[in-house]
Structures are given as structure tokens and as C-alpha cells.
KEVEX-71859 format. One line per field, with one value per residue (C-alpha): residue number from 1; residue in three letters; x, y, z. Coordinates in Angstrom, 1 decimal, always signed. Layout:
residues N
num: [NUM/...]
residuo: [ALA/...]
px: [X/...]
py: [Y/...]
pz: [Z/...]
***
This chain:
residues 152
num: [1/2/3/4/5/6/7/8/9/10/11/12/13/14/15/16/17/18/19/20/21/22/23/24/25/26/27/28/29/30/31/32/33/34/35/36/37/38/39/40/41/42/43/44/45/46/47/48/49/50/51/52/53/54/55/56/57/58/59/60/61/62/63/64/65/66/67/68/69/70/71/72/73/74/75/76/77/78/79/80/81/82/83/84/85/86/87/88/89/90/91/92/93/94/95/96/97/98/99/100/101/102/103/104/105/106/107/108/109/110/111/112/113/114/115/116/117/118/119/120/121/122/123/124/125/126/127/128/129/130/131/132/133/134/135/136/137/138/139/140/141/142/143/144/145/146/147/148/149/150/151/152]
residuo: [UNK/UNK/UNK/UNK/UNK/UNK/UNK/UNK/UNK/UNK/UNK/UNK/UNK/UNK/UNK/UNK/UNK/UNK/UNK/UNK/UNK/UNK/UNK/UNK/UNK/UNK/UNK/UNK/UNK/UNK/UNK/UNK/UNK/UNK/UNK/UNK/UNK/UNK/UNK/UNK/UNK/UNK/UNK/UNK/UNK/UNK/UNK/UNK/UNK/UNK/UNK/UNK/UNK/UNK/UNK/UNK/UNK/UNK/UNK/UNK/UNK/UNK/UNK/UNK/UNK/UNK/UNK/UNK/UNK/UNK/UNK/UNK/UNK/UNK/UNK/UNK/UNK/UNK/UNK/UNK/UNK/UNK/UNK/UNK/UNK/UNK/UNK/UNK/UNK/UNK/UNK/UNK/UNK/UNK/UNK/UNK/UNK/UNK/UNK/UNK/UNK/UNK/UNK/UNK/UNK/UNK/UNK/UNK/UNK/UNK/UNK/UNK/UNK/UNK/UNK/UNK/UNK/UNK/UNK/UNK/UNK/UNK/UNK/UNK/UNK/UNK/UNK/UNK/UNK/UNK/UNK/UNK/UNK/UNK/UNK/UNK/UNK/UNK/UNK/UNK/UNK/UNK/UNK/UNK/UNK/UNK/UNK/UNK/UNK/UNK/UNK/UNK]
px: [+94.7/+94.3/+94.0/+90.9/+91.7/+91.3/+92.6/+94.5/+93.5/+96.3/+96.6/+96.9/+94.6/+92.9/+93.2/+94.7/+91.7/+89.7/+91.0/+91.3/+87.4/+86.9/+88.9/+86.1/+83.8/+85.4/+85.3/+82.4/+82.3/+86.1/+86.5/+89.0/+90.8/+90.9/+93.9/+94.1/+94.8/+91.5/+88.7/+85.9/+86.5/+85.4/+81.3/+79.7/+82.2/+81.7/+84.9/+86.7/+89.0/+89.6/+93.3/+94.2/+97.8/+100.1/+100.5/+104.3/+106.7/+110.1/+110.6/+109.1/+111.6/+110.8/+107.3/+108.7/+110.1/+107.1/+105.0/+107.2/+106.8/+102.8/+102.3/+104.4/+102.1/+99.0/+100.3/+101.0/+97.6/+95.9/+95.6/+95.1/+97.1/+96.7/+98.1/+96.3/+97.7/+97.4/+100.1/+102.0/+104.5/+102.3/+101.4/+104.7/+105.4/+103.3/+104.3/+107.4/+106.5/+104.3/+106.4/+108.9/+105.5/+104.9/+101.4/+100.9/+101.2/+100.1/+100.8/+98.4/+99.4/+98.2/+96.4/+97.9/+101.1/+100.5/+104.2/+106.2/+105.9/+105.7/+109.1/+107.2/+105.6/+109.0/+110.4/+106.8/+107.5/+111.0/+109.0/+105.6/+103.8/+102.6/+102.7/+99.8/+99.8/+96.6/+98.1/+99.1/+102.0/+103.4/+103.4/+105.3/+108.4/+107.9/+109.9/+107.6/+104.5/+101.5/+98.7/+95.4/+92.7/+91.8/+90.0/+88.7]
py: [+117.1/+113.6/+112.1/+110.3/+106.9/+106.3/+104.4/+105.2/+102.6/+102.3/+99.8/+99.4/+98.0/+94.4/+91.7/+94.2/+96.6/+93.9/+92.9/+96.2/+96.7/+94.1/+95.3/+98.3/+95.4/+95.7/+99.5/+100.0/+103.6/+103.9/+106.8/+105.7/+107.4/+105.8/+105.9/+103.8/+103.9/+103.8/+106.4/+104.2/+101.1/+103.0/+103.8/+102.8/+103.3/+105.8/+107.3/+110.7/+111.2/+109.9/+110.0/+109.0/+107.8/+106.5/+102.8/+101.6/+98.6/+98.1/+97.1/+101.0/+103.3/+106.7/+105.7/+105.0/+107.9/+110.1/+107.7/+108.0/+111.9/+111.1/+108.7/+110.5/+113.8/+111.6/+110.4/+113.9/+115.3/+112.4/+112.7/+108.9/+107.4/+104.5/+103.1/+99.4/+98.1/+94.8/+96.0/+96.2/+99.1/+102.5/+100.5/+99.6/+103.4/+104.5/+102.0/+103.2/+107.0/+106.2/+104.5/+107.5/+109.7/+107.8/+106.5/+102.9/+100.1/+97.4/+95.1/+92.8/+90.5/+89.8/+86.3/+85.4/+84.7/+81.5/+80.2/+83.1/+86.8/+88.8/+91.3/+94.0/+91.9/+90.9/+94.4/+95.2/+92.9/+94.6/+98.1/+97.5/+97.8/+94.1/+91.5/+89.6/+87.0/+84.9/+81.5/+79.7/+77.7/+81.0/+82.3/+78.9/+79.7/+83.6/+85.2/+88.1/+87.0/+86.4/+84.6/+86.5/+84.4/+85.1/+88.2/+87.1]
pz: [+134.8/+133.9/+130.1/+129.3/+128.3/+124.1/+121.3/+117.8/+115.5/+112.6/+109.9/+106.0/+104.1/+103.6/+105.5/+108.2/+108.1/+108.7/+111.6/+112.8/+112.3/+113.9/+117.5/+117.4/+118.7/+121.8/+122.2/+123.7/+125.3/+124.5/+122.0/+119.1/+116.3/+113.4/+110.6/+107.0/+103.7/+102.6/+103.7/+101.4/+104.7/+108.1/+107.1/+109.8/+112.6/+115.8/+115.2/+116.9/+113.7/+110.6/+109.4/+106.1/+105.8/+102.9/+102.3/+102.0/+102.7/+102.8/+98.8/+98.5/+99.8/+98.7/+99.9/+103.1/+103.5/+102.7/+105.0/+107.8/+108.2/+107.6/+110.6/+112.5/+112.1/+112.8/+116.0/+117.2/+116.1/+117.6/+121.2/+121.8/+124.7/+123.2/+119.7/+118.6/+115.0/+113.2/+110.9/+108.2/+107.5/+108.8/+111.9/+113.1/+112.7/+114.6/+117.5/+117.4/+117.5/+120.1/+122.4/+121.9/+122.6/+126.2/+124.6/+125.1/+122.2/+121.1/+118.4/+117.3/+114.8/+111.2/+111.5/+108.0/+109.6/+111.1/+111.2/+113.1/+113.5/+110.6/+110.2/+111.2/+114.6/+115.1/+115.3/+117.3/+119.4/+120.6/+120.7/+122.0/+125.2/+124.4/+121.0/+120.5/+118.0/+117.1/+116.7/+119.8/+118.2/+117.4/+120.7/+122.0/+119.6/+120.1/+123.0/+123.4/+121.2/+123.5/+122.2/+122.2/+120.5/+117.3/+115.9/+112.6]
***
């Protein structure tokens, strides 16, 4: 039997929300999951699932931990085949428990990082299905960084 054909949307909050709202534009008659740290941001959106997760970054190590098993457990109940995330910490997680899960990633990323990849794109960029980044120059210095346009 074959898989219908939808998206886990997974990001933290601000600037990366945003952008992330702003990819459900494109979803027209795709169904989506959707996964932040905030549950106040996603009124208004025609999602499948709601998935609250746990905000970290690397200068929060017990964090981390906690929000490693948490992503992880929202990528096994979602049953997405595909994983979409602007970033930062969560969203890299879940590329990389995707990948391992045979769903197909991509890494979009944040359009505040205008010089280079961000760490986490960087390490995206070695794990994902594709890298997007939103700034052309970035893509020219970027080994794996395609640009995409710009969401915002």
C-alpha cells in the first residue's frame, strides 16, 4: 500500500516560525503536521496535528537532552514522509531522525543568516535530502547550500 504524500512542519519559535508559516502557502491540498514551541502561533492553519515540542540550543544541555527524546517521539507519531524545517536546534533533530526514519528532508535555512550557513544548516546540509538557503551569495560559498528564493 502506498503512503500518501505529507509534510512535518518543525521549527522553534520567531523568526523561524515565521518562516515556517509562511511555507504552508505553498501546501495547497498537501496535508501537513505541524510541530513548535509555541501552540499560541498556528491559529489559523489547516493542520493534521499539532505537536508541541521543547525549545533548546547547544549552550542548554540538559535541555538538549530532554528535547532530543521529544522530537524524536514526534517524528515517530507523525506519519509524514516528509520533514520541512527552517531551524534551529528541534529542527535539525528531527532531520536527522528522519533521515534515519527513510522520510525525506529538507532544510530550509533561517534568512537571518545572510553570510554562511547557520551551525545547524551546516550540519543540515551534511544530513538532508536538500539545503536551501535564501541568500544567493551563500549558496556560491556553500558546497551543498542551494539557493531557493526568499520566503519572507
Amino acid at each position: 500500500m502506498k503512503k500518501n504524500n505529507s509534510v512535518l512542519l518543525i521549527s522553534s519559535s520567531g523568526g523561524h516560525w515565521v518562516q515556517i508559516s509562511k511555507l504552508v502557502e505553498g501546501l495547497d491540498g498537501v496535508e501537513y503536521d505541524v510541530a513548535t514551541v509555541d501552540p499560541t502561533v498556528v491559529g489559523g492553519l489547516k493542520y493534521r496535528n499539532f505537536y508541541e515540542i521543547r525549545d533548546f540550543n547547544r549552550d542548554t544541555p540538559l535541555k538538549a537532552m530532554v528535547g532530543v527524546f521529544n522530537i524524536i517521539s514526534v517524528v515517530l507519531k507523525s506519519p509524514s514522509t516528509h520533514i520541512i524545517s527552517t531551524g534551529a536546534a528541534p529542527g535539525l533533530v528531527a532531520i536527522i531522525a528522519g533521515r534515519i526514519l527513510g522520510r525525506k528532508t529538507l532544510w530550509l535555512d533561517s534568512i537571518a543568516n545572510a553570510r554562511q550557513l547557520s551551525l545547524s544548516g551546516r550540519v543540515a546540509s551534511r544530513i538532508a535530502n536538500l539545503t536551501l538557503t535564501q541568500w544567493e551569495e551563500v549558496a556560491a560559498v556553500s558546497r551543498s547550500a542551494v539557493y531557493g528564493g526568499k520566503v519572507v
